[in-house]
N, C-alpha and C positions, 0 to 999 in steps of 0.2 A: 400694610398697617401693622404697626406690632403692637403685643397685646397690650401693654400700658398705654398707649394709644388707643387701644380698643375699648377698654374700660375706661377712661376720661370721657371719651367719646359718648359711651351708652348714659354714664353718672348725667352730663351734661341734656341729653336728652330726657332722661326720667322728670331732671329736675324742670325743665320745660314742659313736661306734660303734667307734674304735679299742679306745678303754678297753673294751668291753663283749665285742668281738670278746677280746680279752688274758684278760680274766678265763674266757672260757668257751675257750680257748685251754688253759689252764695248767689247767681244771677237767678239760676230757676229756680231754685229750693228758698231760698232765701227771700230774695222779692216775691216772690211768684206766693209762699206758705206762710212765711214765718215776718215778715214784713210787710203785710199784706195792710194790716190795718192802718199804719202808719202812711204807707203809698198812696192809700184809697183817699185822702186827703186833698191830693194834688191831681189833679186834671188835665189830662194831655188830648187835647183834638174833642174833646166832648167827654172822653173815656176816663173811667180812673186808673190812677199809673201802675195801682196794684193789679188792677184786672189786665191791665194792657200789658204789662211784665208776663204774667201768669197765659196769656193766649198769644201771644205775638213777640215781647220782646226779648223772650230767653232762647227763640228760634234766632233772630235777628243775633244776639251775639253770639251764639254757637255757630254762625257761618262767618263772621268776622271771625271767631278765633280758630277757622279753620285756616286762614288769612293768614292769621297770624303764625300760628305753627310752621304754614308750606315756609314763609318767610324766617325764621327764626331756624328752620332746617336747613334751607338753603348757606344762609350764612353756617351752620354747622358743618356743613358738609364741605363747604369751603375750607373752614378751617383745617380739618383733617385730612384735608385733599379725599377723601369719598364722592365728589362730584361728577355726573358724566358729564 
């Protein structure tokens, strides 16, 4: 791989972990803290969805966008031919 490949390469990867780091940023800090009153409104399964954000559903999307990463590397690594 040569180096301007190398750093496309890594650029590309930051920029996917920023975005991924944001989204689960805004999921537990966000819903979970700072959107809590608003959530606590709506009712999911008996629960309110800011409580349920705040215990349960910021675990839930940090293993989807664990998901999402392997996949989104994969095709990276494709790209750059880095793949075993």
């Amino acid at each position: 791989m040569s180096k301007q490949n190398l750093k496309e390469y890594w650029k590309e990867n930051l920029k996917y972990l920023a975005i991924l780091l944001l989204v689960w940023f805004v999921v537990s800090y966000g819903c979970g803290i700072l959107f809590v009153d608003e959530l606590n409104t709506i009712r999911v399964g008996g629960f309110k969805l800011g409580f349920w954000f705040a215990q349960q559903g910021a675990i839930y999307v940090f293993v989807i966008l664990i998901y999402v990463y392997i996949r989104l590397m994969s095709r990276l690594d494709s790209k750059y031919e880095v793949n075993e």
